[in-house]
C-alpha positions as CSV (number, residue, x, y, z in Angstrom):
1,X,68.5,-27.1,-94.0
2,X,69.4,-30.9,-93.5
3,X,67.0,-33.3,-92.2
4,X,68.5,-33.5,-88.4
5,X,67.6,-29.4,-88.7
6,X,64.3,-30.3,-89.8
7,X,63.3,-32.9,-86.9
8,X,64.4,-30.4,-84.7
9,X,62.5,-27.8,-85.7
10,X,59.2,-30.1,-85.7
11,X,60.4,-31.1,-82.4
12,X,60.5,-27.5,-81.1
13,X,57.2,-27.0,-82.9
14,X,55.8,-29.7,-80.9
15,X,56.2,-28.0,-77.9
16,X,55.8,-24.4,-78.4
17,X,54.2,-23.8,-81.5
18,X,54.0,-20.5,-82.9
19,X,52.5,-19.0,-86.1
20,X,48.9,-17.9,-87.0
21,X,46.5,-20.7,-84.8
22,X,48.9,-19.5,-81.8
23,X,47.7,-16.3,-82.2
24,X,44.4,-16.7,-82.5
25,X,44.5,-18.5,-79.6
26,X,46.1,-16.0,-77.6
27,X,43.9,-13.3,-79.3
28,X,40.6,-15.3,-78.3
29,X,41.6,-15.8,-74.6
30,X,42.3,-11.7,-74.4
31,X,38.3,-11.5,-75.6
32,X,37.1,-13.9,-73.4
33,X,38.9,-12.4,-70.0
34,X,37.6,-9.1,-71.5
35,X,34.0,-10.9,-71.3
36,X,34.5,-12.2,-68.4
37,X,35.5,-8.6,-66.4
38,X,32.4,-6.9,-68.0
39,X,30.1,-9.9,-68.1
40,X,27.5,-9.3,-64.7
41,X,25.6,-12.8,-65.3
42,X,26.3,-15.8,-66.8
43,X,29.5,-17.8,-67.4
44,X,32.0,-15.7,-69.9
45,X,32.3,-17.6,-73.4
46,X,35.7,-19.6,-74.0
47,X,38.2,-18.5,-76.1
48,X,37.4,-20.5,-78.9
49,X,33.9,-18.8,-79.2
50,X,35.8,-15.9,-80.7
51,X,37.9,-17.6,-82.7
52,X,35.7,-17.8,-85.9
53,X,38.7,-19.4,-88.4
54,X,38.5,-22.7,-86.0
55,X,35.2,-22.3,-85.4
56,X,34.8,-22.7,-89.5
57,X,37.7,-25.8,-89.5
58,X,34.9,-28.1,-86.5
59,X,31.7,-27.3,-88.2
60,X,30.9,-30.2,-90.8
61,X,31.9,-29.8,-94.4
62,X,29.3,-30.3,-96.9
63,X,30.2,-33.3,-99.4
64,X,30.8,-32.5,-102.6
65,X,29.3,-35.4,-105.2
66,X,31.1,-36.7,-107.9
67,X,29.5,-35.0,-110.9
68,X,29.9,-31.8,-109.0
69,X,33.5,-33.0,-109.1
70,X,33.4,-33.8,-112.5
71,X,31.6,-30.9,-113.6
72,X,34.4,-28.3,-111.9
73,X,36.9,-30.6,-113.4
74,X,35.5,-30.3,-117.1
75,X,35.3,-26.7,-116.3
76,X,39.2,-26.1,-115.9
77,X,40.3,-28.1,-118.2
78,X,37.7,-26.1,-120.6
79,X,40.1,-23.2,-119.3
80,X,43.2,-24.3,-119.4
81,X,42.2,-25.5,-123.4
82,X,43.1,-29.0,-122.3
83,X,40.2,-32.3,-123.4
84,X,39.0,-34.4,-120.3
């Protein structure tokens, strides 16, 4: 693939974009119509209620702190036989 194939191809991503998130997407907006037909009260959730992966990637990340960091680090090099 040469570079001019690769712009391209991020170009045609940029419009239509495909793979898993698409799907998701698609998937989530099926389960909220399907709410929304069998819902009596109440506004139906959106689609990105039932999509749990994104929901995961917007909630806050706890921080790891450095000697957590160090201490996994000692731990794979302990693994892998290596010396920090």
């Amino acid at each position: 693939m040469t570079a001019e194939e690769l712009l391209e191809w991020e170009a045609f991503y940029g419009i239509d974009p495909w793979g898993e998130e698409r799907a998701d997407l698609r998937s989530g907006m099926l389960c909220s119509l399907t709410d929304a037909c069998h819902r009596t009260k109440g506004r139906p959730d959106p689609p990105l209620s039932y999509m749990p992966y994104v929901k995961a990637l917007q909630s806050p990340q706890p921080q790891q702190s450095e000697e957590a960091m160090q201490a996994v680090w000692a731990e794979v090099c302990k693994k892998m036989g290596e010396k920090k």
